[in-house]
N, C-alpha and C positions, 0 to 999 in steps of 0.2 A: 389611348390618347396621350397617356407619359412620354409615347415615341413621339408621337408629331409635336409634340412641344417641344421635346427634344432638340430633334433635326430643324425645326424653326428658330431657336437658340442659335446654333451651330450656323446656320445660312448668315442670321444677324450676326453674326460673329466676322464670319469670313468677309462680310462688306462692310463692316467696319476696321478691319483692318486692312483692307487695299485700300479705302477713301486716304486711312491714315497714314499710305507709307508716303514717305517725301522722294525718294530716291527713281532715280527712271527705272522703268522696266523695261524690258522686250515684249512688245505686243503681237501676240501671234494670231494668224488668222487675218490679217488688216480689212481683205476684201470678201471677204463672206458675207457681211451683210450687206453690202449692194447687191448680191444677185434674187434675183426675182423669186426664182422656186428655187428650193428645193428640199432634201426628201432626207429621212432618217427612220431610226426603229426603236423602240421602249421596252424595257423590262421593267417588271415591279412587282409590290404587292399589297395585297389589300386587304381590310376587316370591315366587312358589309354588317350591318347590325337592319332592324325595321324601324321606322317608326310607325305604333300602333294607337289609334285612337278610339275610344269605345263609346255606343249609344247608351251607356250606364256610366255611373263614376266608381262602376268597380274597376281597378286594373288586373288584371289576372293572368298575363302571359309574360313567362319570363323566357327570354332571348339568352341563347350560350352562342358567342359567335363564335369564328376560328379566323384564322390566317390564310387568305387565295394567291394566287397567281395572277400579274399581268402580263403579256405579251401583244406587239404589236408594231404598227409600222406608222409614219409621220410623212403631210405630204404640211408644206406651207409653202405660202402666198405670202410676198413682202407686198402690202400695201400702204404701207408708210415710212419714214426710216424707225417708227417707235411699236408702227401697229402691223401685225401678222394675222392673217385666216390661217387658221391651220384643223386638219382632217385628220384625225389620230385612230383608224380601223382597227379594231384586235380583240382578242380573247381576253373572257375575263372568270375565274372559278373561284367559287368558294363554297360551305355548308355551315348552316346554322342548325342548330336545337331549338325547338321551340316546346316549352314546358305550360301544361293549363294546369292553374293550380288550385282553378273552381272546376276542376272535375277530379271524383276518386276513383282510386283503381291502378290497374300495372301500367306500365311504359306503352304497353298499344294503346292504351285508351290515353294517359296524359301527356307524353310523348310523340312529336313528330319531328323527323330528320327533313332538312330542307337543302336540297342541294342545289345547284344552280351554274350552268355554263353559258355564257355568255355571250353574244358578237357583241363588241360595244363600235356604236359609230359616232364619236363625238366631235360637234365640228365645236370652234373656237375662234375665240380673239385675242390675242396675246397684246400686251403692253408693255413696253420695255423699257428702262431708263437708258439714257445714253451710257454707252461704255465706259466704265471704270476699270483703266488698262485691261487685264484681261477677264475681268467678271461682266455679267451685264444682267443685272436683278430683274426680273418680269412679275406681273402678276395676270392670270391666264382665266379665261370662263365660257360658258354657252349652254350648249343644250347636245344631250347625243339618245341615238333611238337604240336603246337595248334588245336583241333578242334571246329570249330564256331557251336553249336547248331543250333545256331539263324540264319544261313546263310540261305539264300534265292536265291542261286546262280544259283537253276533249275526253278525258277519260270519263266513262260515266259513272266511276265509285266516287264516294268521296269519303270523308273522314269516319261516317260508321264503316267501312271497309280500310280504315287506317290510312286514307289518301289527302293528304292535305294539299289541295291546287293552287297553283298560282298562273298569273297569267303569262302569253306567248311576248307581245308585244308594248312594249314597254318605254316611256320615255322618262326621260332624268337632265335634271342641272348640275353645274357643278363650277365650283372657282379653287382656286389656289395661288398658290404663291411660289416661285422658285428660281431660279439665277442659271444664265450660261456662263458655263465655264470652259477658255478660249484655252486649249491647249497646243501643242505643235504640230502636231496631227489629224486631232479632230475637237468636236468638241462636246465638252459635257455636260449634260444639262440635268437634275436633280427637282424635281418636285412634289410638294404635299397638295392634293387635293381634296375637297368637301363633293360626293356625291348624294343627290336628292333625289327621291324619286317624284314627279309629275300626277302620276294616274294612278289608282287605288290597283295594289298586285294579287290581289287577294280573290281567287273564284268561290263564291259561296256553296254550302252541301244546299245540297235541293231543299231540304226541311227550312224550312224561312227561320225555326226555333233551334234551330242546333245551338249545342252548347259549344263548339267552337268556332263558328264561325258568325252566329247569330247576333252580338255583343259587338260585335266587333264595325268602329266604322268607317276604316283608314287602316293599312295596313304597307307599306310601301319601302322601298330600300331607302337607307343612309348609311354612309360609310365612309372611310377614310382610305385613300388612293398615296401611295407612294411609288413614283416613276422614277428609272435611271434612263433620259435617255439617252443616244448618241449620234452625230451628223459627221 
């Protein structure tokens, strides 16, 4: 979280200092945003954590996230001079730890590794302020349907045979905040984004009473998205 407050710092930074310069610039790129579509690609990366909510008020599952990968590609629709559709398809990775600390015993039994590959297809709305010389601040959001590679959701073990399921099909929200930046060549665009998960991800072990999965009533991704793109 230190990093995306960070880089939100830094973003505020940068747009307040083009508001503030007096002096004329060189504006590049002038007619790019008159054209209708068009198309770019994203790098990034990302720290997926869950949010977990339990039929008791114990809490009992601690989350070790890590650092994934984005990759991807951008198609947008100008449908206003401020407001953009845009279709963001791509791969998404990462693994979490998930730790039961109401149950005793070794790493098989308290221990499950959670991996996760992703198609992400997230459509959006982009909103944009008018152009400040060559920055142009956005704040961007929707809804994209995830599907889990890694899912394990037909297998018929489950967590007494060390399997912890999640499900294939998957949907999620997400906003952010982030600025185009109008370079001479192309342009660069930088974003934080907030992902949610919609639908509970969580496949239960068949025993209705399992001690890990049983407690449990809400189980779903959130995480924080950092994109570099470029058009």
């Amino acid at each position: 979280m230190k990093k995306v407050f960070v880089t939100a710092i830094l973003i505020s930074f940068l747009i307040n200092t083009a508001t503030a310069q007096k002096r004329d610039v060189v504006q590049y790129k002038q007619n790019w945003d008159k054209q209708k579509v068009f198309w770019g690609y994203y790098l990034g990366i990302n720290n997926r954590d869950f949010k977990i909510s339990y039929n008791t008020t114990d809490v009992f599952i601690n989350v070790k996230s890590s650092s994934g990968f984005e990759v991807g590609l951008i198609g947008d629709l100008r449908l206003h001079k401020n407001i953009n559709l845009r279709l963001e398809p791509g791969l998404s990775s990462n693994t979490k730890t998930l730790e039961f600390t109401n149950i005793e015993g070794n790493d098989f039994v308290r221990a499950r590794e959670v991996n996760g590959t992703y198609l992400r297809i997230p459509l959006l709305l982009k909103f944009s302020t008018d152009r400040l010389n060559n920055m142009r601040p956005y704040v961007i959001g929707g809804v994209s349907y995830d599907y889990n590679f890694s899912s394990n959701q037909d297998n018929p073990n489950d967590n007494l045979d060390g399997e912890f399921r999640m499900t294939k099909n998957n949907f999620m929200y997400e906003i952010g905040i982030g600025v185009d930046l109008y370079l001479p060549f192309f342009i660069f665009s930088p974003s934080i984004r907030g992902v949610f998960a919609i639908n509970d991800e969580l496949v239960r072990d068949i025993d209705p009473n399992s001690q890990w999965t049983g407690p449990v009533d809400f189980l779903g991704t959130r995480g924080v998205f950092i994109k570099f793109a470029f058009h």
